[in-house]
VONUZA-646732 format. One record per atom (N, C-alpha, C, O): x, y, z. Coordinates in steps of 0.001 Angstrom, whole numbers, plus 500000, padded with zeros to 6 digits. Layout:
% residues N
XYZ/...
***
This chain:
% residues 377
472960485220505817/474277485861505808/475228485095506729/474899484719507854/476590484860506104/477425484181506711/478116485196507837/478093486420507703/478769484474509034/478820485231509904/480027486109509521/480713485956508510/480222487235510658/481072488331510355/482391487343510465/482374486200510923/483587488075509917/485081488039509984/485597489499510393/484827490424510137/487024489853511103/487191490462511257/488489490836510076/489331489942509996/488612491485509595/489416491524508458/490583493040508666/490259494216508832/491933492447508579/492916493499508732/493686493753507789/494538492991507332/493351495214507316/494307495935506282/495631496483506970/495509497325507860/496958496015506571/497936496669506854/498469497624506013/497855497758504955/499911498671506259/499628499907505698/500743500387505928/501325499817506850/501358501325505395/502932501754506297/502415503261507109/501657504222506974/503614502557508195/503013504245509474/503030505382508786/503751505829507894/502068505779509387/501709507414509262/500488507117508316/499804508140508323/499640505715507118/499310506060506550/497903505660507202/496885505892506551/497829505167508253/496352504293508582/495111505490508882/493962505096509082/495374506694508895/494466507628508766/493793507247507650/492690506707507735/494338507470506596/494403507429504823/493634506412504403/492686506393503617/494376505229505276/493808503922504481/492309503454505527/491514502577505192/492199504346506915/490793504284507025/489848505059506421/488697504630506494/490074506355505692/489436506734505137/488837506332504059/487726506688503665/489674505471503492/489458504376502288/488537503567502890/487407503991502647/488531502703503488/487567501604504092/486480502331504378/485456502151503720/486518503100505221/484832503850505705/484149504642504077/482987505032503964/485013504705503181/484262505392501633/483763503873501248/482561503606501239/484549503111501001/483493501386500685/482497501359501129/481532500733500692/482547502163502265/480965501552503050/480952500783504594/480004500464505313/482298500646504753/482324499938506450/482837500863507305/483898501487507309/481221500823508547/481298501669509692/482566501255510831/483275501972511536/482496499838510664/483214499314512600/485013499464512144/485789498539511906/485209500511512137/486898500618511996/487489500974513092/487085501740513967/488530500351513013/489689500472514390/491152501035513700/491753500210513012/491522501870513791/493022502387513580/493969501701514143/494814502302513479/494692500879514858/495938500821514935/497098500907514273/497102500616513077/498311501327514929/499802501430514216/500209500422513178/500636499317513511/500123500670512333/500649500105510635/498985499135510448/499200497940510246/497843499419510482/497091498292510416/495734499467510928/495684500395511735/494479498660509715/493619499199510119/492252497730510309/492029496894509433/491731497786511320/490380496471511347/489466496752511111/489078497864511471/488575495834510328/487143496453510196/486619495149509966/487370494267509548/485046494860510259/484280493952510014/483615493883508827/483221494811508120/483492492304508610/482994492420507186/482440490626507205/482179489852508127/482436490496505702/481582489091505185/482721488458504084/483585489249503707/482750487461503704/483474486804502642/483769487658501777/484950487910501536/482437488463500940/482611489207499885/483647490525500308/484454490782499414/483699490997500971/484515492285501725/486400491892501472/487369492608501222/486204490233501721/487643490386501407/488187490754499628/489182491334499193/487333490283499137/487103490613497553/487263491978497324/488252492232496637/486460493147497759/486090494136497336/488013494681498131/488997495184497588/487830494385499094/489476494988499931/490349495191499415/490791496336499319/491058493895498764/492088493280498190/491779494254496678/492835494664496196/490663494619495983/490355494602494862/490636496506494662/491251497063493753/489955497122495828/489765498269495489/490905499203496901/490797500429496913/491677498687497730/492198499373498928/493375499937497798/493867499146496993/493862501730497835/495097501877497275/496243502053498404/497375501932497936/496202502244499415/497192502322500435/497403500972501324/498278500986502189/496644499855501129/496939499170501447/497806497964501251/497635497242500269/499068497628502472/500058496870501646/499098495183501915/499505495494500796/498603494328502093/497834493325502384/496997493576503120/496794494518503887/496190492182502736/494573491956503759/494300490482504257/494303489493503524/494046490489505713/494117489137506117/492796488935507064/492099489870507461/492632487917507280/491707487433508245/492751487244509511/493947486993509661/491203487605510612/491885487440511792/491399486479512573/490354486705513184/492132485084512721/491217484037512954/491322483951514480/490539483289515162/492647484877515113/492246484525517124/493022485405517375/493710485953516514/493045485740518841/493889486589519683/493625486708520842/492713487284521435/494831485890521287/495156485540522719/496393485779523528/497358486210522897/496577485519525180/497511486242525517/498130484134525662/497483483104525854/499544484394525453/500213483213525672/501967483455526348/502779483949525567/502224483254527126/503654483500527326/504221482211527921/505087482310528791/503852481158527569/504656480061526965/504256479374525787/503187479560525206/505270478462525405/505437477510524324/504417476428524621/504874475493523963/503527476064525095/502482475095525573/501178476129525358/500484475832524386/500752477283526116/499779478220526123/499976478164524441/499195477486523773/500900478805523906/500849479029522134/500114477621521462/499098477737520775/500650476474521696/500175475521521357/498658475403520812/498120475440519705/498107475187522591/496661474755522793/495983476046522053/494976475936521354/496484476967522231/495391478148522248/494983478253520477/493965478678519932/496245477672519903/496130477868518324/495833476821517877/495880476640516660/495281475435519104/495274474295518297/493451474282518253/492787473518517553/493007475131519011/491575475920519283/490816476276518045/489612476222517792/491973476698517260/491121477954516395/490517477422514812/491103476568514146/489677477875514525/489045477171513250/489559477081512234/489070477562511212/491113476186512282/491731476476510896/491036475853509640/491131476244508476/490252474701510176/489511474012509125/488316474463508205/487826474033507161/488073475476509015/487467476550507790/487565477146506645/486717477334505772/488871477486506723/489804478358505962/490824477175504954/490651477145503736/491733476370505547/492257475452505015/491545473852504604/490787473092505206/492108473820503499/491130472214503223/492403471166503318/493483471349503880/492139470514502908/492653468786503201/494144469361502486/495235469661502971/493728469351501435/495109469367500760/496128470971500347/497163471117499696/495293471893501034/495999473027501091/497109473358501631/497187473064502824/498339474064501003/499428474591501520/499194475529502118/498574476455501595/499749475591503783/499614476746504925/500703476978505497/500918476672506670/501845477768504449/503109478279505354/503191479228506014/502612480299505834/504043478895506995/504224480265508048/505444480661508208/506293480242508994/505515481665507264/506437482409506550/506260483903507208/507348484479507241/505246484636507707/505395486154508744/505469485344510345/504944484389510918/506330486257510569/506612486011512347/506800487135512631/507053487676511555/506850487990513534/506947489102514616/506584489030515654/505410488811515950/507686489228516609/507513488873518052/508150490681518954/509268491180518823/507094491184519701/508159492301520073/507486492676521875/506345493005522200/508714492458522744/508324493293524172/507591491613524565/506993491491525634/507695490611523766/506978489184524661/508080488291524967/509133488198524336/507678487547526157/508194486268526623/508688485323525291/509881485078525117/507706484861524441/507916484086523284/508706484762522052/508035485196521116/509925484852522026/511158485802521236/511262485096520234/511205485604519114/511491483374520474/512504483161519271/511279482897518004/510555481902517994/511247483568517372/510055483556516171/510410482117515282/509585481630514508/511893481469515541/511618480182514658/510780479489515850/509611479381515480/510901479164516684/510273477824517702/508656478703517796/507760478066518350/508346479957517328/506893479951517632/506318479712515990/505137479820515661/507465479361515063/506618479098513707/506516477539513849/505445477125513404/507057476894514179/507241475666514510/506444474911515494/506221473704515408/506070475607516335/504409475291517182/503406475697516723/502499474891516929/503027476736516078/501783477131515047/501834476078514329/500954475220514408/502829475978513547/502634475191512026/501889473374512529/501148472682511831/502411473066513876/502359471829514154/500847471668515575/500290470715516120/500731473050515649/498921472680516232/498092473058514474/496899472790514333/498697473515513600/497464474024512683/497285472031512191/496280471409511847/498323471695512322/498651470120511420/497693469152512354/497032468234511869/497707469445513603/497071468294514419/495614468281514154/494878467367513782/495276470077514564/493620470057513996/493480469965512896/492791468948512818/493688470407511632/493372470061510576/493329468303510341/492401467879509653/494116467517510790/493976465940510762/492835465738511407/491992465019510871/492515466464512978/491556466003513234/489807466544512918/488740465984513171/490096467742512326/488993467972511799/488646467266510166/487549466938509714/489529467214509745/489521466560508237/489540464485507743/489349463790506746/489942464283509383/489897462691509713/490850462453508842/490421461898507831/492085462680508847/493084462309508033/494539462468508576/494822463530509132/495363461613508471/496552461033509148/497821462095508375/498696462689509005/497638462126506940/498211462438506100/498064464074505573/496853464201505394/498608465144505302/498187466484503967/498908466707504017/499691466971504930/498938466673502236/499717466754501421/500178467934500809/501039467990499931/499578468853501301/499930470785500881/500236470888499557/501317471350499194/499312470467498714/499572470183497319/498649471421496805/498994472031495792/497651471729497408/496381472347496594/497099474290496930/498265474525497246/496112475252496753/495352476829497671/496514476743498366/496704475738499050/497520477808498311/498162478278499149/497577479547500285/497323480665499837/497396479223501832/496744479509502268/498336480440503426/498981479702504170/498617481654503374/500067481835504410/499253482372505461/498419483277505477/499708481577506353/499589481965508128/500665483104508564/501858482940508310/500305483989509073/500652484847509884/500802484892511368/499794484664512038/502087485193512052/502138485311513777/502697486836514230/503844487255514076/501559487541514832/502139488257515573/501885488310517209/500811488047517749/502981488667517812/503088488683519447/503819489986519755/504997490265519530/502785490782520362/503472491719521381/502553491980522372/501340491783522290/503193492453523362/503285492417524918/502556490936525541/501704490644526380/503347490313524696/502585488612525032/501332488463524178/501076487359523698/500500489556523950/499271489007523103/499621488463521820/500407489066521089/499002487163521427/499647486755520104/497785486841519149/496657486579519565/498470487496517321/497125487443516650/497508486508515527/498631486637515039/496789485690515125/497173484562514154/496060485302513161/494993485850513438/496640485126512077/495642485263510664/496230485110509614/497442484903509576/495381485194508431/495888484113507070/495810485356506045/494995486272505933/496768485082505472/497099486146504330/496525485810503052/496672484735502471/495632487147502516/494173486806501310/495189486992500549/495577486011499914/495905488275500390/496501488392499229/497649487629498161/497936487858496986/498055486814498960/499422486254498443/500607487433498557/501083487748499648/501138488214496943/501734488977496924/501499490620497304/500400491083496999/502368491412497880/502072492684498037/501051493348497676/500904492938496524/499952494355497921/499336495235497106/499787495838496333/499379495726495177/500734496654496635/502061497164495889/502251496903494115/502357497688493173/502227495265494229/502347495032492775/501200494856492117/500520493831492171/500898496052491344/499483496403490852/499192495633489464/498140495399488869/500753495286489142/500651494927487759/501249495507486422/501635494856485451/501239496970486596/501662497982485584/503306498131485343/503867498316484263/503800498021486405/505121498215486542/505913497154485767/506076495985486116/506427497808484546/507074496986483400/508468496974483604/509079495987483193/509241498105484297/510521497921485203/510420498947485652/509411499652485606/511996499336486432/511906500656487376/513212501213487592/514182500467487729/513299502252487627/514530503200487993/515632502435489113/515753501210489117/516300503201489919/516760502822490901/515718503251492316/515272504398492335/515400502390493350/514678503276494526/513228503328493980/512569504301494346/512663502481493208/511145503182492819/510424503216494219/510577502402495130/509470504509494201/508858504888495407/507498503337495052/507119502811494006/507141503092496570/506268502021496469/504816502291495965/504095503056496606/504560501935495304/502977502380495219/501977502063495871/501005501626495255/501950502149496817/500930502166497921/501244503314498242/500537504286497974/502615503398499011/503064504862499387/502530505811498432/501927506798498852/502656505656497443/502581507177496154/500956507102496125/500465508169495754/500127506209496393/498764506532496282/498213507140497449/497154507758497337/498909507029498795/498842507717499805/499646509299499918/499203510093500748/500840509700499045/501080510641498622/499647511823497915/499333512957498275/499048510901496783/498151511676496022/496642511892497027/495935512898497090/496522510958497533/495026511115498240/495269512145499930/494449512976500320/496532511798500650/496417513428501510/496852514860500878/496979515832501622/497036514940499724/497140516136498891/495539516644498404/495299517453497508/494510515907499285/493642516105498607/493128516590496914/492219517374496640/493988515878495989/493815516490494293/492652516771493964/491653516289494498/492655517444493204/490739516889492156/491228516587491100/492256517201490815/490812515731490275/491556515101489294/490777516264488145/491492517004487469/489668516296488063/489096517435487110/489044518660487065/488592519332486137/489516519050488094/489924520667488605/491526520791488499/491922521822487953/492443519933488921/493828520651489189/495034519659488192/494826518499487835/496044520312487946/496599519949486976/497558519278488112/497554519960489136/498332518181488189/499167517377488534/500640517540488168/500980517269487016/501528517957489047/503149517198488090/504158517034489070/504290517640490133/504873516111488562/506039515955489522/507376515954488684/507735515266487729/507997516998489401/509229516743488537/510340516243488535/511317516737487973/510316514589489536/511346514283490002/510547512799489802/510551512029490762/509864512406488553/508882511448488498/509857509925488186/509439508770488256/510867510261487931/511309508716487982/510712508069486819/510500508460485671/510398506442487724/509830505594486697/508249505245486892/507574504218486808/507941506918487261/506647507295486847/505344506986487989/504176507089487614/505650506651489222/504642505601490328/503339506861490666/502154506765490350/503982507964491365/502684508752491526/501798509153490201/500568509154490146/502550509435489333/501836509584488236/500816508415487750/499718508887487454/500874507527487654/500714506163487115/498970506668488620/497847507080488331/499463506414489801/498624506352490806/497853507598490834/496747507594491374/498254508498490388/497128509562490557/496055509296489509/494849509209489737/496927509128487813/495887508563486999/494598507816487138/493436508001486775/495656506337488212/494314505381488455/493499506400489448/492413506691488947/493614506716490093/492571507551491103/491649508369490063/490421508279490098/492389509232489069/491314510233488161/490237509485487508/489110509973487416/490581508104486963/489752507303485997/489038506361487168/488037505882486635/489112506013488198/488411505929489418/488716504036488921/487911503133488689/489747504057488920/490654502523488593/490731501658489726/491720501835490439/489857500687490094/490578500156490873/492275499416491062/492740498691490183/492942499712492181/494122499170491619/494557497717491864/495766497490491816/494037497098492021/493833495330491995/493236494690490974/493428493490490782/492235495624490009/491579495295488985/492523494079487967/491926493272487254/493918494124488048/494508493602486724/495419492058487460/495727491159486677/495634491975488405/496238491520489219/495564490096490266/494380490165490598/496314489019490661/495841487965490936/495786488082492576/496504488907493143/495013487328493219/494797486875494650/495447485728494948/495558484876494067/495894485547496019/496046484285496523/494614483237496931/494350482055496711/494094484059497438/492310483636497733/491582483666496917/490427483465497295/491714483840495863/491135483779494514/490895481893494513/490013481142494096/491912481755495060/491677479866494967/491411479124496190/491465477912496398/491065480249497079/490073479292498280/488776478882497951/487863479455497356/488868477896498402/486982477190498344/486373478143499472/485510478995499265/486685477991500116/485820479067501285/485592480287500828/484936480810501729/485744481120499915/485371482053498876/484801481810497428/485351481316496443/483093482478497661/483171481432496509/483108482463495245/482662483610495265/483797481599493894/484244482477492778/483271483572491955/483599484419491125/481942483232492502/480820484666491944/481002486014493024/480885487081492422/481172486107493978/482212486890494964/483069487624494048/482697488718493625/484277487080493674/485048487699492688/485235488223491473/485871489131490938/484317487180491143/483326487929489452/482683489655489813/482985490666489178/481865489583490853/481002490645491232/481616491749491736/480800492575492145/482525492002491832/483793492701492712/484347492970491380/484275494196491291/484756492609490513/485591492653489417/484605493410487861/484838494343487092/483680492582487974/482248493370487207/481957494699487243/481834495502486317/481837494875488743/481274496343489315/482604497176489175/482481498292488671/483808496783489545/484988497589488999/485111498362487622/485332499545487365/484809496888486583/484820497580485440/483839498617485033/484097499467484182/483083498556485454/481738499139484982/481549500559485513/480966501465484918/482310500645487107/482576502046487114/483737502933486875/483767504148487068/484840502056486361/485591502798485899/485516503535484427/484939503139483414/486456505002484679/485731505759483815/487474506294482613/488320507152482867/487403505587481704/488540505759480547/488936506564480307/490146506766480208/487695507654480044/487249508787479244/487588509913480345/487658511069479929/487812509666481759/488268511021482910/488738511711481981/489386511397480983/488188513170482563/489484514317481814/490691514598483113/490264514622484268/491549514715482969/492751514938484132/494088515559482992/494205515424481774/494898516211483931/496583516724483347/496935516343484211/496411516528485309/498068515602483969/499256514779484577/499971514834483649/499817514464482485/501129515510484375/502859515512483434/503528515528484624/503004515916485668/505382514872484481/506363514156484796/507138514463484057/506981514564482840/508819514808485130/509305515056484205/510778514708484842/510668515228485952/511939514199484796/513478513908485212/514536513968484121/514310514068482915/515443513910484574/517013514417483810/517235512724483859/518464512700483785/516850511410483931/516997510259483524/516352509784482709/515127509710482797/516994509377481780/516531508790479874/515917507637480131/514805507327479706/517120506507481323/516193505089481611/514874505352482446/513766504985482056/515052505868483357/514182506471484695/512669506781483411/511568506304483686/512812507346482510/511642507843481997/510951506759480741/509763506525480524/512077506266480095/511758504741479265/511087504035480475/509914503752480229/511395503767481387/510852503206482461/509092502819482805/508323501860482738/509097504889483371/508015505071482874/506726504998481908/505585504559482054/507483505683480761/506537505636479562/506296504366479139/505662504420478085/506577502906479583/506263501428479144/505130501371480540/504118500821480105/504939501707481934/504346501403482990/502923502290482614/501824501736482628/503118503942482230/501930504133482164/501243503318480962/500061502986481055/502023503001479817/501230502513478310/500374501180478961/499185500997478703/501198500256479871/500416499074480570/499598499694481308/498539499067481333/499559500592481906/498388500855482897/497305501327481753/496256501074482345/497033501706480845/496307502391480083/495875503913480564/494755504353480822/497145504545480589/496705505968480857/497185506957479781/498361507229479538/496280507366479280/496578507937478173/496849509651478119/497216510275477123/496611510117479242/496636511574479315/497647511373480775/497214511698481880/498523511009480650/499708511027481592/501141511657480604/501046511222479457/501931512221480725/502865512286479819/503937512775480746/503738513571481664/505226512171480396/506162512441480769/507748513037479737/507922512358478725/508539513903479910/509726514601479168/510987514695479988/511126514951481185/511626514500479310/513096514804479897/513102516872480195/512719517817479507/513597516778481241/513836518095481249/514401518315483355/514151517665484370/515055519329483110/516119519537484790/514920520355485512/514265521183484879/514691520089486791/513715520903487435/513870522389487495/512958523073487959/514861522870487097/515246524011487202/514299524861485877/514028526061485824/513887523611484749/513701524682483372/512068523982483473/511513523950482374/511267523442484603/510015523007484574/508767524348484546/508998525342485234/508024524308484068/507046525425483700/505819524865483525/505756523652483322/504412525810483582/503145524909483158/502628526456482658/503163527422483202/501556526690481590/500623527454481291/499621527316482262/498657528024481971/499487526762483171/497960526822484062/498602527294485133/499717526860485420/497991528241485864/497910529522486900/498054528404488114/499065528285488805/496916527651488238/497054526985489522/497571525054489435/497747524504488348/497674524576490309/497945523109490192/498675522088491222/498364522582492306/499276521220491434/499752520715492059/500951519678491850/501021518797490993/501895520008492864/503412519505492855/503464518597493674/503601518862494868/503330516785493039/503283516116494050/505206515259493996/505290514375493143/506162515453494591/507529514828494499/507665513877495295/506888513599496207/509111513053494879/509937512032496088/511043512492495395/511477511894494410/511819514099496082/512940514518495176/514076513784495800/513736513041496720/515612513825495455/516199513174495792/516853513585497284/516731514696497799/517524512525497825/517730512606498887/519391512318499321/520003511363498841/519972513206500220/521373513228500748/521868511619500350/522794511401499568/521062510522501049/521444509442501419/521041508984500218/520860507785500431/520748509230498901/520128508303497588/521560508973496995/522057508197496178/522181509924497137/523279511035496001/524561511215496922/525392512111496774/524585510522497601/525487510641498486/526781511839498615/528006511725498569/525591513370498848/526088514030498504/524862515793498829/524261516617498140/525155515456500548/524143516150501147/524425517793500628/523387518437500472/525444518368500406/525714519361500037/524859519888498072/524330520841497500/525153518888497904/524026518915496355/522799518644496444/522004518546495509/522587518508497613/520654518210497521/520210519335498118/519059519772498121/521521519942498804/520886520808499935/520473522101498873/519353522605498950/521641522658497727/521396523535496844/520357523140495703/519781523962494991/520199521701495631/518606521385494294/517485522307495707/516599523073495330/517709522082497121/516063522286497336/516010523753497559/514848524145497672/516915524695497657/517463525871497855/516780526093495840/515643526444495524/517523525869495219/516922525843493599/515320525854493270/514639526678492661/515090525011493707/513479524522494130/512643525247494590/511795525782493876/512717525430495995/512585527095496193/512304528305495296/511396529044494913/513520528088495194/513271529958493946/512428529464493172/511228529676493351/512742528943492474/512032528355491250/510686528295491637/509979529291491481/510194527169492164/508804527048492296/507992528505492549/507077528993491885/508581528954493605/507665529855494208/508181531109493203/508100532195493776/508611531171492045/508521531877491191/507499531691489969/506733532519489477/507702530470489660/506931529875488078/505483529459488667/504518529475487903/505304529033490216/504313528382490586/503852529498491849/504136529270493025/503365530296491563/503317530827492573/501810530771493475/501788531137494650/500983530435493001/499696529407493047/499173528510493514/498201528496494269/499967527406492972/500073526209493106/500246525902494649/500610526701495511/499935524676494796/500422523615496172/501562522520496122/501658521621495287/502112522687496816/503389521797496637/503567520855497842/503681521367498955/503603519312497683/503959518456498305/504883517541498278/504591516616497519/506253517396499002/507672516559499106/507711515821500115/507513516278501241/508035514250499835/508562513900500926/510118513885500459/510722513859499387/510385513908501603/511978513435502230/512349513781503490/511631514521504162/513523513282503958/513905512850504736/514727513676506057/514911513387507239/515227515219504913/515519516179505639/514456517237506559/513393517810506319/515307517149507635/514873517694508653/515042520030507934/514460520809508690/515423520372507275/516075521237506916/515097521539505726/515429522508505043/514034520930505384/513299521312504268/513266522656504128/514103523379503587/512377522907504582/511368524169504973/512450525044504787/512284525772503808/513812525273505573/514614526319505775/515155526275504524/515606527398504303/515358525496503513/516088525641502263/515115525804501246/515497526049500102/514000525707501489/513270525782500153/512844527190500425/512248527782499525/513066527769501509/512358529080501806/511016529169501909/510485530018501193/510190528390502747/508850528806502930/508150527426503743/508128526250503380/507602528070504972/506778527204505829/505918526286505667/504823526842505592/505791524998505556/505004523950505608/503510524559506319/503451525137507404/502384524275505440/500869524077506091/500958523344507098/500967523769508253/501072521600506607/501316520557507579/502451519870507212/503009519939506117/502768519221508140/503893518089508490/503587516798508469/502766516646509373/503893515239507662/503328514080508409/504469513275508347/505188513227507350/504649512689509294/505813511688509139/505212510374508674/504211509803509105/506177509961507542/506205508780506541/507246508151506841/508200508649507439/507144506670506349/508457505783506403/508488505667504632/507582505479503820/509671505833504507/509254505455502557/510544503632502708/511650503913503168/510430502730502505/510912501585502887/511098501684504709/510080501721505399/512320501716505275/512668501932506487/512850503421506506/512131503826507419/513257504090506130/513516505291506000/512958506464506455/512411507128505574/512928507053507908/512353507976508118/511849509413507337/512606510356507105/510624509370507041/510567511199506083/509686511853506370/508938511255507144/509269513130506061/508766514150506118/508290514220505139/509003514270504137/506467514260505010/506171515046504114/505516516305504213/504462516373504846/506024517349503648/505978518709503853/504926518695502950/504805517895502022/503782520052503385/502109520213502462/502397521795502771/502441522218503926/502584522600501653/502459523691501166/501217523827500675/501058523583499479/500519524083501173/498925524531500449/498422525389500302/498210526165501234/498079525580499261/497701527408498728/496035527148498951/495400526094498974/495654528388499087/494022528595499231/493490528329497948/493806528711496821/492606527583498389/491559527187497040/491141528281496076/490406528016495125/
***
């Protein structure tokens, strides 16, 4: 067995509870929580399975050092140390394109991409005996972060976002991220075979789409490319085996109800092309105003991203939809569990009825609230 790596899933705040709970269900004990980011130890194959099967996670990287540096010389040596030649080959492209610097001596994030980039260049020549690279091959992106002077260098597996799962054929205005919306469905604790699903403010369809993949037990990387997919230092039966075992336990045939529903014609064309690519076939979405939404099943669950003061510019009309909402729900749904994020502080008092729990979310930058109405099982 090749030796351990330490491997970091990042995540948006509030969700690294969520997305450790995810990692420790794979099967890995050594997890560390930190703010927007969760660590855990693992083997080559782990970055495979990560990248392949994490739904709240926005990327996954290796963590190749971490050290304290508070000058431009300390940054140097300390990164000219580290085993980039492992990871990068002769002719691999290694841009360093993430910088974050916060509360350290070393601020200006161009002059610390510019000393990384030029100790990764020296060792790699001298581990590779070559004068010349040509960054032609494996795009390999380096990562810098520094705060309170500690700096962590590591290389980004994924290439593009987790986020882009693949399915998304276009999108409304504001589509909620899907990472976020899979972290929406999994602290709602659902059962996909017990409780009926709907949102009626579904847009161009993301929680829906994400609860689906969760019911049919989808991985959501299954359709979608790696950046590390084309490292040599990973080798390609790794990814076969990760991708194999995906298919094989995913299940087509789930029974689940999921319905969606908005007063936007594009918002829902939108949709109905994202779930047909995802292959979800018991998802359905209708035009219709939340006001005239209804279900025949007694119990179920209301998962939203209804609109917001600052999306309608027009706090006085959102304030009477959640006042509407209110009545409504806790008339037609009286059962049911209901979960919203947004952004108002004023929820609770307009919808008429006390939050179970509270968690604060960022949905882009955007501070929110998601309110958990939970009815007894």
């Amino acid at each position: 067995m090749s030796a351990s790596i330490t491997i970091i899933a990042t995540t948006a705040m509030g969700l690294e509870s969520v997305l450790a709970r995810e990692i420790k269900q794979l099967g890995y004990e050594t997890v560390r929580v930190l703010n927007g980011k969760v660590e855990f130890d693992g083997q080559l194959y782990d970055i495979c399975r990560s990248n392949i099967w994490l739904r709240t996670a926005g990327r996954i990287y290796v963590k190749l050092g971490t050290f304290t540096a508070r000058t431009f010389d300390a940054l140097f040596e300390q990164t000219k140390q580290l085993d980039w030649q492992d990871w990068i080959q002769v002719r691999d492209c290694f841009p360093v394109t993430q910088v974050t610097s916060r509360k350290s001596a070393l601020f200006s994030k161009s002059d610390c991409q510019r000393l990384v980039k030029k100790a990764i260049v020296e060792k790699l020549r001298q581990a590779h005996k070559v004068q010349h690279l040509e960054e032609t091959g494996a795009t390999v992106p380096v990562r810098i972060q520094i705060e309170n002077d500690v700096v962590t260098l590591s290389i980004d597996t994924s290439g593009t976002g987790l986020n882009k799962r693949g399915y998304r054929v276009s999108s409304g205005p504001a589509p909620l991220r899907e990472t976020l919306a899979a972290g929406l469905v999994l602290l709602s604790r659902w059962r996909p075979h017990e409780d009926v699903l709907m949102d009626p403010f579904c847009g161009s369809g993301t929680i829906l789409i994400e609860a689906g993949l969760i019911a049919m037990n989808a991985a959501p990387g299954l359709y979608r490319q790696f950046c590390s997919q084309q490292w040599k230092r990973i080798p390609s039966r790794n990814w076969e085996e990760v991708l194999n075992e995906a298919r094989s336990i995913m299940n087509p045939n789930a029974s689940y109800r999921i319905y969606g529903s908005d007063i936007d014609p594009r918002a829902l064309s939108a949709a109905r092309a994202s779930i047909q690519a995802a292959n979800l076939e018991r998802v359905f979405v209708q035009k219709r105003d939340v006001g005239a939404c209804q279900s025949r099943f007694e119990t179920g669950v209301v998962i939203a991203n209804p609109p917001y003061g600052e999306r309608l510019e027009d706090e006085a009309r959102v304030d009477a939809l959640y006042r509407e909402m209110g009545l409504h729900f806790q008339r037609q749904f009286p059962s049911w569990s209901y979960y919203f994020l947004t952004p108002s502080e004023t929820f609770e008092t307009l919808f008429s009825l006390k939050a179970t729990r509270r968690r604060k979310l960022y949905n882009g930058g955007l501070k929110c609230c998601y309110y958990q109405f939970q009815r007894p099982r």
